[in-house]
Backbone as ProteinMPNN parsed JSONL, in Angstrom:
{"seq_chain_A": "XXXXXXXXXXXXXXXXXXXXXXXXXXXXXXXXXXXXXXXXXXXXXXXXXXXXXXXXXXXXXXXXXXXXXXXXXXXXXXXXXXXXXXXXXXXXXXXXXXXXXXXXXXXXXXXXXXXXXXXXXXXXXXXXXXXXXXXXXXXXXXXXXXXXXXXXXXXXXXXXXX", "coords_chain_A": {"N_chain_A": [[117.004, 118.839, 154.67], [116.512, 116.784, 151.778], [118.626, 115.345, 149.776], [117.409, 114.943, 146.855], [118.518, 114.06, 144.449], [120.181, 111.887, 144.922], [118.755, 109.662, 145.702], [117.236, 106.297, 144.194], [114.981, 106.496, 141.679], [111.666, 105.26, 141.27], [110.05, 103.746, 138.649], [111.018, 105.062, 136.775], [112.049, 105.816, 133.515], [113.817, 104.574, 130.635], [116.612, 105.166, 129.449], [118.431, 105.687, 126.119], [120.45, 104.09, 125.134], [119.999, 101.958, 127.252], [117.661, 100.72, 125.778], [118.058, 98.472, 124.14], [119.244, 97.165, 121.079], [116.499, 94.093, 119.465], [115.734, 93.789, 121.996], [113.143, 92.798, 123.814], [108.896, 94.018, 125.098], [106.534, 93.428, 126.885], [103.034, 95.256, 127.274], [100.566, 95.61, 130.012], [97.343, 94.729, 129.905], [94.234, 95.464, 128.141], [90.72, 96.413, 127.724], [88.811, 97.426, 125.426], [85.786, 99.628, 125.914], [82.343, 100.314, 125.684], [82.065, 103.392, 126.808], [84.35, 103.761, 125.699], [84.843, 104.043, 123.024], [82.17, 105.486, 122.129], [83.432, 108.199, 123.281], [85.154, 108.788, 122.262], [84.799, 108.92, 119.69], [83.076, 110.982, 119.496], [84.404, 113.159, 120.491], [86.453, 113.251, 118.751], [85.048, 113.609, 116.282], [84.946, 111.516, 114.065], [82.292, 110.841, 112.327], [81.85, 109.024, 110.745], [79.807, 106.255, 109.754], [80.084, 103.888, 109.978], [81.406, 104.0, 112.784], [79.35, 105.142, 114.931], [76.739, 104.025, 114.058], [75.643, 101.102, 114.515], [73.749, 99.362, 113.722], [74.524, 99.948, 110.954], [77.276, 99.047, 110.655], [76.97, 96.001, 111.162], [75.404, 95.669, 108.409], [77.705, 95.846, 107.109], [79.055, 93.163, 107.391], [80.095, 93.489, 109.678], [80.897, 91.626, 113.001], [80.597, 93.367, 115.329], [80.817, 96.323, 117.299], [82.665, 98.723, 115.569], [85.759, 99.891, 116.065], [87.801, 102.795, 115.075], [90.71, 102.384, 114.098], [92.586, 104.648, 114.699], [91.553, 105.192, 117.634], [92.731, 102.583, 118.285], [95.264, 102.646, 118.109], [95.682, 104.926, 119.629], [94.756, 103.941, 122.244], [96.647, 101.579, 122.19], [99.205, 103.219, 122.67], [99.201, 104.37, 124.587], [99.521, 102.494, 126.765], [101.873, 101.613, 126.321], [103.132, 103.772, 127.5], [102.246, 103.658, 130.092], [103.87, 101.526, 130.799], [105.858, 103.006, 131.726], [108.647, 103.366, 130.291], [109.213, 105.284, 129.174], [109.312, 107.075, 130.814], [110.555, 110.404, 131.807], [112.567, 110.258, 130.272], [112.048, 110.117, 127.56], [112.094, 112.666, 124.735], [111.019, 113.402, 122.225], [108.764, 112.521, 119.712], [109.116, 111.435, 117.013], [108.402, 110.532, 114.631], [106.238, 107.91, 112.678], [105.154, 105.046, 111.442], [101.796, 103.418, 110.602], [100.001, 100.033, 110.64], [97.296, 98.955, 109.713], [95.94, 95.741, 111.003], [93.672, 94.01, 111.047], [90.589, 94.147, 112.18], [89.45, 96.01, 114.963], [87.188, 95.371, 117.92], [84.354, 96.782, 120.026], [84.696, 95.705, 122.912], [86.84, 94.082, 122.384], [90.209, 92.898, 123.605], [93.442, 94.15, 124.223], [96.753, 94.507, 123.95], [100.146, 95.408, 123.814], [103.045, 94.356, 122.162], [106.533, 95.564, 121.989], [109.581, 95.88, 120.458], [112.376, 96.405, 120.102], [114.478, 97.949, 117.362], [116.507, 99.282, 116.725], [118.936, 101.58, 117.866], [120.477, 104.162, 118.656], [123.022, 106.807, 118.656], [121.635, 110.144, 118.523], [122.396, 113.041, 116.705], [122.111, 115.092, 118.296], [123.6, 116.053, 121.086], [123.741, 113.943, 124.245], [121.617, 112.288, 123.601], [119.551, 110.075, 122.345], [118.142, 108.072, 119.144], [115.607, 105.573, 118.925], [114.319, 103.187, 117.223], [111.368, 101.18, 117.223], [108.978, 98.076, 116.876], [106.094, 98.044, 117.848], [103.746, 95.574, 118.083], [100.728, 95.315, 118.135], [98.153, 93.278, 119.709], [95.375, 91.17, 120.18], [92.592, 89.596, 122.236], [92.713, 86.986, 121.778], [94.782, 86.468, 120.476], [95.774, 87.489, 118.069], [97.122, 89.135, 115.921], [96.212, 92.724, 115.556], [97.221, 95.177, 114.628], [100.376, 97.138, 113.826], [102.599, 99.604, 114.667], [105.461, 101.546, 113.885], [107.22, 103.038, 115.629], [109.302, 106.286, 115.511], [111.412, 107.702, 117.918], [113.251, 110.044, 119.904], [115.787, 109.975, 122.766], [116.066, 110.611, 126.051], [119.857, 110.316, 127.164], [122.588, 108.618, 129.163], [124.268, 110.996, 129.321], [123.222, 113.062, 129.36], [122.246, 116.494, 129.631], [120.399, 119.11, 130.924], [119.418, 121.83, 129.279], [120.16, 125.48, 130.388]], "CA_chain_A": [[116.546, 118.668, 153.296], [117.359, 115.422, 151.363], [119.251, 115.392, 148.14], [116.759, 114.091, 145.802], [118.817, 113.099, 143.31], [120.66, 110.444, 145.651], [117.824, 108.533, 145.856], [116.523, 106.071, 143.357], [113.37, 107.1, 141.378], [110.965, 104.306, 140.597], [109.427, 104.151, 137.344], [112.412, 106.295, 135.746], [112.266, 105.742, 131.982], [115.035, 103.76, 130.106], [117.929, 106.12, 128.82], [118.363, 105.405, 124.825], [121.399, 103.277, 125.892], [119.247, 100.854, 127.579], [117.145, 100.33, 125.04], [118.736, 97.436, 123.256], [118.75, 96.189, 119.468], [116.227, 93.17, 119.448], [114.95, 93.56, 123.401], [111.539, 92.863, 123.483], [108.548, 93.839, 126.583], [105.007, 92.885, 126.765], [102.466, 96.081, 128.241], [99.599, 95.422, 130.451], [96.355, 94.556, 128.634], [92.957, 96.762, 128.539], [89.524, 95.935, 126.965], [87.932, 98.472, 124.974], [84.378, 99.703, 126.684], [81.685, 101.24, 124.5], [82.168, 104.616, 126.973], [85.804, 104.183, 125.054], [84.308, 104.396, 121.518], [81.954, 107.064, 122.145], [84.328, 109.28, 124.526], [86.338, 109.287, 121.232], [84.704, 109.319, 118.169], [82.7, 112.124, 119.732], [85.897, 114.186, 120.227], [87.905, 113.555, 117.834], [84.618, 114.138, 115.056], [84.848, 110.948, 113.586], [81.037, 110.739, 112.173], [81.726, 107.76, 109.784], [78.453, 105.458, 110.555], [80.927, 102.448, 111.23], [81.531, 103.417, 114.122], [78.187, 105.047, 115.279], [75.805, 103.133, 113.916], [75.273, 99.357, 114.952], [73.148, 98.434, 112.152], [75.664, 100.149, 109.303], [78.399, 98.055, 110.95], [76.353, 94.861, 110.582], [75.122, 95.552, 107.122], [78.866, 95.277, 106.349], [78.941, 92.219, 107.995], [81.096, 93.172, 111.449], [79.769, 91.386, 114.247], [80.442, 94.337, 116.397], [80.911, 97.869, 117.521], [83.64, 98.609, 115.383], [86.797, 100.706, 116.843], [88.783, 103.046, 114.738], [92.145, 102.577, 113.682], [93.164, 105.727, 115.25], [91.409, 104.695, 118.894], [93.404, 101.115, 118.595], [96.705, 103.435, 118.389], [96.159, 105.825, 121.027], [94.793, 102.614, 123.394], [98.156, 100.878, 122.498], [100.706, 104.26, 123.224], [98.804, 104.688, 126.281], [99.648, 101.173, 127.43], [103.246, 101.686, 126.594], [103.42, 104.658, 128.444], [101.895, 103.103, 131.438], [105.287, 100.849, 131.64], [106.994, 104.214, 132.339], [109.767, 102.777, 129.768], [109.838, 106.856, 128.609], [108.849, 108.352, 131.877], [111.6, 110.897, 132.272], [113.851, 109.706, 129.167], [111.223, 110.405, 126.322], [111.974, 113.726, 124.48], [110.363, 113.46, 120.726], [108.07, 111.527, 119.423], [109.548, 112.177, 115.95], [107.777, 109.447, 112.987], [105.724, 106.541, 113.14], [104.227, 104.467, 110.591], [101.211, 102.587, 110.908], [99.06, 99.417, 109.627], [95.794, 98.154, 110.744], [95.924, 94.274, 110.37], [92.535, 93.478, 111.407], [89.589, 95.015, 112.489], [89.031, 95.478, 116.829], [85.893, 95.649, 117.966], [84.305, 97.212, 121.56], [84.709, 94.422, 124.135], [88.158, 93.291, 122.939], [91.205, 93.372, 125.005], [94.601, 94.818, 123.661], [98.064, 94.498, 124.449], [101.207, 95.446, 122.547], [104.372, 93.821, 121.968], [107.615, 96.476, 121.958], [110.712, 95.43, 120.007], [113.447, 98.064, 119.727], [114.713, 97.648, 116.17], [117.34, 100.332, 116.089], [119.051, 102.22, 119.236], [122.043, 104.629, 118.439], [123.039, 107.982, 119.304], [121.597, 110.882, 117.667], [123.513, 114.189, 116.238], [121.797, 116.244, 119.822], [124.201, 116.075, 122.492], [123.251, 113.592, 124.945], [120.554, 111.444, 123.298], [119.65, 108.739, 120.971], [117.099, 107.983, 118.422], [114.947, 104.753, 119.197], [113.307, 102.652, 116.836], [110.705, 99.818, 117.585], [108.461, 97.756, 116.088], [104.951, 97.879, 118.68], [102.485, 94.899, 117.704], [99.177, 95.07, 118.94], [97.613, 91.992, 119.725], [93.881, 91.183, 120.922], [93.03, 88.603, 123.885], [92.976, 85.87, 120.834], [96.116, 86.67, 120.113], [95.842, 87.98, 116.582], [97.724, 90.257, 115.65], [95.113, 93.847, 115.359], [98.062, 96.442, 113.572], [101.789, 97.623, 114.451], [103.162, 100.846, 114.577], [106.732, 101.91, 114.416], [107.59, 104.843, 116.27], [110.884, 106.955, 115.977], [111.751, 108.593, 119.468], [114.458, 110.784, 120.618], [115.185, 109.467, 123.764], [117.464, 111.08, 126.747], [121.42, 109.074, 127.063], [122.852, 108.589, 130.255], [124.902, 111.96, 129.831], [121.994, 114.16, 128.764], [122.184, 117.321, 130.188], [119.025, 119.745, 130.563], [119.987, 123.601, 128.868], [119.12, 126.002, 131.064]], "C_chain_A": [[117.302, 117.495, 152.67], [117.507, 115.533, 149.934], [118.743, 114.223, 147.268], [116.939, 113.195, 144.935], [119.836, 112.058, 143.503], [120.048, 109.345, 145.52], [117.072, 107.991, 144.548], [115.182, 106.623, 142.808], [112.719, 106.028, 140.918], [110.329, 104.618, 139.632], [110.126, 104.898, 136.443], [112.041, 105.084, 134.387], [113.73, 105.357, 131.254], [115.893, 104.962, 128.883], [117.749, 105.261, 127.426], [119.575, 103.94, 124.391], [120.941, 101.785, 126.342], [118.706, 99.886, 126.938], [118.004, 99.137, 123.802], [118.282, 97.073, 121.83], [117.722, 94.927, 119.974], [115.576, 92.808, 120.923], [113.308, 93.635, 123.164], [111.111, 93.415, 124.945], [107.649, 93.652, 125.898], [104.464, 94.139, 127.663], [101.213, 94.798, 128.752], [98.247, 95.138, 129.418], [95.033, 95.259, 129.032], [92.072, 96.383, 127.53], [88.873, 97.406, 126.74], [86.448, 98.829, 125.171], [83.738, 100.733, 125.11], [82.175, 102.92, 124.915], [83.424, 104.876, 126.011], [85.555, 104.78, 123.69], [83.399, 105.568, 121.328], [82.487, 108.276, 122.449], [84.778, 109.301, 122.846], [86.209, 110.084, 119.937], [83.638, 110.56, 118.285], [83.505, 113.027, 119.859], [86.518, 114.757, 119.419], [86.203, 113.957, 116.225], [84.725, 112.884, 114.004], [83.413, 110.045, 113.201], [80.933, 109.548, 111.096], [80.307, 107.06, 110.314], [79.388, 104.233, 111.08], [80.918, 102.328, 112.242], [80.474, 104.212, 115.103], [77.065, 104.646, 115.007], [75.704, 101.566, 113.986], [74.903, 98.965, 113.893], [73.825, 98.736, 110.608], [76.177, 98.813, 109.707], [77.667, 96.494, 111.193], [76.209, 94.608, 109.464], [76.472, 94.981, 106.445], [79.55, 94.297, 106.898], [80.176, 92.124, 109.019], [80.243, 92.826, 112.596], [79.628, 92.277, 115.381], [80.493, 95.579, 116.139], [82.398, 98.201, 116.923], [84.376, 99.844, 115.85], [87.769, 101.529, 115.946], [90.311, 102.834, 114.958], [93.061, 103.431, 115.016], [93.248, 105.514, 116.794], [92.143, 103.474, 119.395], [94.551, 101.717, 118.991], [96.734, 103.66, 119.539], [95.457, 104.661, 122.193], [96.393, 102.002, 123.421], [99.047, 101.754, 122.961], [100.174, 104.355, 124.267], [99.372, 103.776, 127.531], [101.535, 100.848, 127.302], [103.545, 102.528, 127.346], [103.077, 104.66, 129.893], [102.896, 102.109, 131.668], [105.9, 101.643, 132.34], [108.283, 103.904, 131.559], [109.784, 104.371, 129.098], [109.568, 107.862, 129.824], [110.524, 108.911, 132.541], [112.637, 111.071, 131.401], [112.966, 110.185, 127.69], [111.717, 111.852, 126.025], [110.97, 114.163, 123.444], [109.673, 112.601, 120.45], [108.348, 111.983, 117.452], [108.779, 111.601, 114.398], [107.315, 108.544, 114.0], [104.9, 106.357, 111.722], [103.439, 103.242, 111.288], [100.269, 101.916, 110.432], [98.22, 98.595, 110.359], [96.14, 96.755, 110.089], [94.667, 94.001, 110.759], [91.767, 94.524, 112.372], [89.611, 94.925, 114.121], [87.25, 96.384, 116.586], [85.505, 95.844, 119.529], [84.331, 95.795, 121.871], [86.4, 93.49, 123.987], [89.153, 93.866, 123.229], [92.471, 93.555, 124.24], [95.382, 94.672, 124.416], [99.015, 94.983, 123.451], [102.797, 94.888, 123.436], [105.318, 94.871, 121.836], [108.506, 95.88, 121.379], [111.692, 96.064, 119.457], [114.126, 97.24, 118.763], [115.783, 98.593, 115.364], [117.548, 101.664, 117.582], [120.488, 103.165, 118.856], [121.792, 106.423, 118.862], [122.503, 109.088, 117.939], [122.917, 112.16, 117.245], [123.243, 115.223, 117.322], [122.255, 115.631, 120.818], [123.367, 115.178, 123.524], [121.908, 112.524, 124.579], [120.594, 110.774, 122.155], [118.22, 108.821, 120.335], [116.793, 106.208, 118.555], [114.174, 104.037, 118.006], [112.339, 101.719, 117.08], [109.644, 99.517, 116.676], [107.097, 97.379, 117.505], [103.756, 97.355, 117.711], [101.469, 94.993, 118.693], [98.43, 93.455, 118.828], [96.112, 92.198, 120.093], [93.973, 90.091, 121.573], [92.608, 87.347, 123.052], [94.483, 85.664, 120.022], [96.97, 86.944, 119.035], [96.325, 89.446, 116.817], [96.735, 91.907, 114.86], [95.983, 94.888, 114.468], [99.632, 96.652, 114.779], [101.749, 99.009, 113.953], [104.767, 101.184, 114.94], [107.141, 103.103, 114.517], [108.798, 105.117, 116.255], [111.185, 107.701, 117.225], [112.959, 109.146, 119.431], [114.307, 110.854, 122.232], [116.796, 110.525, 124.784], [118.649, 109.412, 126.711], [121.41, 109.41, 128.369], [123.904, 110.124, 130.251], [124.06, 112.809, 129.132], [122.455, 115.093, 130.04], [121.412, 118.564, 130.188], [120.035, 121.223, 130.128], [118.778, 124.349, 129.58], [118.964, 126.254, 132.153]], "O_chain_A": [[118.473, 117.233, 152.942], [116.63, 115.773, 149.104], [119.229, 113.123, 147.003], [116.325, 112.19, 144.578], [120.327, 111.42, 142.572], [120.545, 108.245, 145.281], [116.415, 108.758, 143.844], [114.381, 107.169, 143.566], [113.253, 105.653, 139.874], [109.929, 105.78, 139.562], [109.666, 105.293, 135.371], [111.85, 103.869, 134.437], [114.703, 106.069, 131.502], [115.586, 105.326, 127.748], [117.042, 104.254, 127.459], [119.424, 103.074, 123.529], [121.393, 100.725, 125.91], [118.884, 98.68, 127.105], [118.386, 99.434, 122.67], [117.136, 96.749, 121.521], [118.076, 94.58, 121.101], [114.982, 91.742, 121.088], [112.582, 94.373, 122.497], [111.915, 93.494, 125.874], [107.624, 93.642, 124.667], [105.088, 94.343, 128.704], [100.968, 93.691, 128.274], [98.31, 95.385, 128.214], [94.826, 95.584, 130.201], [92.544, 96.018, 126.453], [88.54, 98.246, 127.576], [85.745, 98.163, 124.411], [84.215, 101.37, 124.17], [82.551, 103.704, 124.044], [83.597, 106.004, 125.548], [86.015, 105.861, 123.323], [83.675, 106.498, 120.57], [82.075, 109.324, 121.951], [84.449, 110.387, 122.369], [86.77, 111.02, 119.367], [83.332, 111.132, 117.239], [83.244, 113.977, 119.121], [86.969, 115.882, 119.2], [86.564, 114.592, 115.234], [84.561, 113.297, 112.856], [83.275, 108.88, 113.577], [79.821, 109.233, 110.673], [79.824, 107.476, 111.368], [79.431, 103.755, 112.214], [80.649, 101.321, 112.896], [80.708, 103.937, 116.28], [76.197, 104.934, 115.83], [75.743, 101.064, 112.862], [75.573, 98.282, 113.118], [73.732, 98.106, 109.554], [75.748, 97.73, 109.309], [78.606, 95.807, 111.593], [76.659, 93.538, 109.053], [76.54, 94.083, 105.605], [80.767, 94.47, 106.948], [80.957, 91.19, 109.202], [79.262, 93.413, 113.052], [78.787, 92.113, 116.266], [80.283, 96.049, 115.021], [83.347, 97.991, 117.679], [83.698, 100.852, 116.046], [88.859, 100.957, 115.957], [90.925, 103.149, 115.978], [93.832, 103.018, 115.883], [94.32, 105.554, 117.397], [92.248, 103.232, 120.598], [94.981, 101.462, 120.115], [97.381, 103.093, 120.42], [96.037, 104.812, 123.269], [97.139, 101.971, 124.4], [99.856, 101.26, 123.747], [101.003, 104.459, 125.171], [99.594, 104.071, 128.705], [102.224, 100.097, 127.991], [104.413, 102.157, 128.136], [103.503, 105.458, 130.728], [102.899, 101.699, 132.829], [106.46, 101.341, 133.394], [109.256, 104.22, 132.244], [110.727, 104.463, 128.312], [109.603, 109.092, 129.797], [111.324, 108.336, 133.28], [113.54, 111.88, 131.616], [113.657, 110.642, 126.779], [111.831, 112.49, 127.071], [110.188, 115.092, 123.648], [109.955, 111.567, 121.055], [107.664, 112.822, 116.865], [108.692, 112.231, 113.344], [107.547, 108.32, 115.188], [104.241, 107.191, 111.101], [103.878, 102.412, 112.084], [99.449, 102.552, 109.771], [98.387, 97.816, 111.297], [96.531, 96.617, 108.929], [94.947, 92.802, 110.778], [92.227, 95.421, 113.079], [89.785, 93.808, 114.607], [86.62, 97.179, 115.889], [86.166, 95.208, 120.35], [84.005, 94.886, 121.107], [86.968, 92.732, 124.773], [89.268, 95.091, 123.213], [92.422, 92.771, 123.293], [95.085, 94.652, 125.611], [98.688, 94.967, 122.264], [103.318, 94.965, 124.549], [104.608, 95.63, 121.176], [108.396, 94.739, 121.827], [111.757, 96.224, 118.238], [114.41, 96.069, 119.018], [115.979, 98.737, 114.157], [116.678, 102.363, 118.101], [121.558, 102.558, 118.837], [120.782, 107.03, 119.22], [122.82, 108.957, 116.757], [124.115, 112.054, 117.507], [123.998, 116.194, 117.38], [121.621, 114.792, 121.457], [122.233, 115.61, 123.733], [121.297, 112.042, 125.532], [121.395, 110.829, 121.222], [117.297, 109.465, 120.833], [117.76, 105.497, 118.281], [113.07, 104.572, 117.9], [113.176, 100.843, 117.297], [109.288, 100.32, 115.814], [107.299, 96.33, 118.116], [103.055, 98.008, 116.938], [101.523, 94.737, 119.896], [98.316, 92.755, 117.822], [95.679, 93.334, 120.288], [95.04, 89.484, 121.672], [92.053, 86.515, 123.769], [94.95, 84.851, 119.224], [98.185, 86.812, 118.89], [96.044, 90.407, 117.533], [96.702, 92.022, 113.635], [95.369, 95.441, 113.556], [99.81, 96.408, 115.972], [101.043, 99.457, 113.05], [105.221, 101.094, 116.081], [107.361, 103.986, 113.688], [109.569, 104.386, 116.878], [110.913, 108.86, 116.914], [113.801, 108.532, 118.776], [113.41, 111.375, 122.895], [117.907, 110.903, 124.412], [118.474, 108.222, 126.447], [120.612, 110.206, 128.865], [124.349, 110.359, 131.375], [124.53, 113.256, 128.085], [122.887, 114.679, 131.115], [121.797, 119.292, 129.273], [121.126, 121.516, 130.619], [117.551, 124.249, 129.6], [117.895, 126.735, 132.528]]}, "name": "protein", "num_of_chains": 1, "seq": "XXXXXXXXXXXXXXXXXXXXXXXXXXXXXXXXXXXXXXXXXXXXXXXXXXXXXXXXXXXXXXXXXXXXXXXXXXXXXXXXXXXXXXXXXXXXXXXXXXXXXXXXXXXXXXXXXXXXXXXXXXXXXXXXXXXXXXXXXXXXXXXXXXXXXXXXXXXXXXXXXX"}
């Protein structure tokens, strides 16, 4: 039997420690499909006409299929969480504020910017509280909305209870 925890783990998640004042990353980038906009706003109940009707969302002169707010978010945390920069180290997802800067629309492509903006230890044994500042961009390179998330993140002497 081989002692698991000898061996590196790829994709391990960045201790709170890690996370530096002022470090920036760049995620992967992902284009929003119509299945994305329906899959959602059928779900989640969001019956606005904006974003099921074509010809509303013209009348108010968007040239496209427009994309909730909400769907731009959970596209961008998805795309941070596909770094793996919390896989393993994430505990809380504790606050976040967030502001749409511009409208997305189906067919464009998303990325977000990360910029830890506050890294120190919390008052729970073993971990820190995280701040960042995650811009969303589109594949023009306009800036679409940020969100800054608070985390409680594991430290390098975290220890599970239990």
């Amino acid at each position: 039997m081989t002692d698991l925890e000898a061996i590196e783990q790829l994709g391990r998640g960045h201790t709170w420690e890690e996370m530096k004042e002022g470090q920036s990353f760049r995620t992967a980038a992902r284009t929003i499909t119509e299945a994305d906009l329906v899959g959602f706003i059928s779900s989640m109940g969001f019956t606005e006409a904006l974003f099921f009707d074509a010809s509303h969302a013209a009348e108010a002169n968007y040239p496209g299929r427009l994309v909730p707010g909400a769907l731009t978010y959970c596209i961008a945390e998805g795309l941070v969480l596909q770094t793996n920069v919390l896989q393993g180290t994430g505990i809380a997802f504790m606050h976040m504020d967030y502001d749409v800067k511009r409208p997305v629309f189906v067919g464009d492509t998303l990325q977000v910017v990360v910029t830890t903006t506050e890294s120190r230890p919390s008052s729970r044994p073993g971990c820190g509280v995280v701040k960042s500042d995650n811009r969303i961009f589109n594949q023009k390179g306009e800036e679409v909305g940020i969100y800054r998330p608070v985390r409680l993140i594991r430290g390098r002497d975290f220890k599970a209870v239990g």
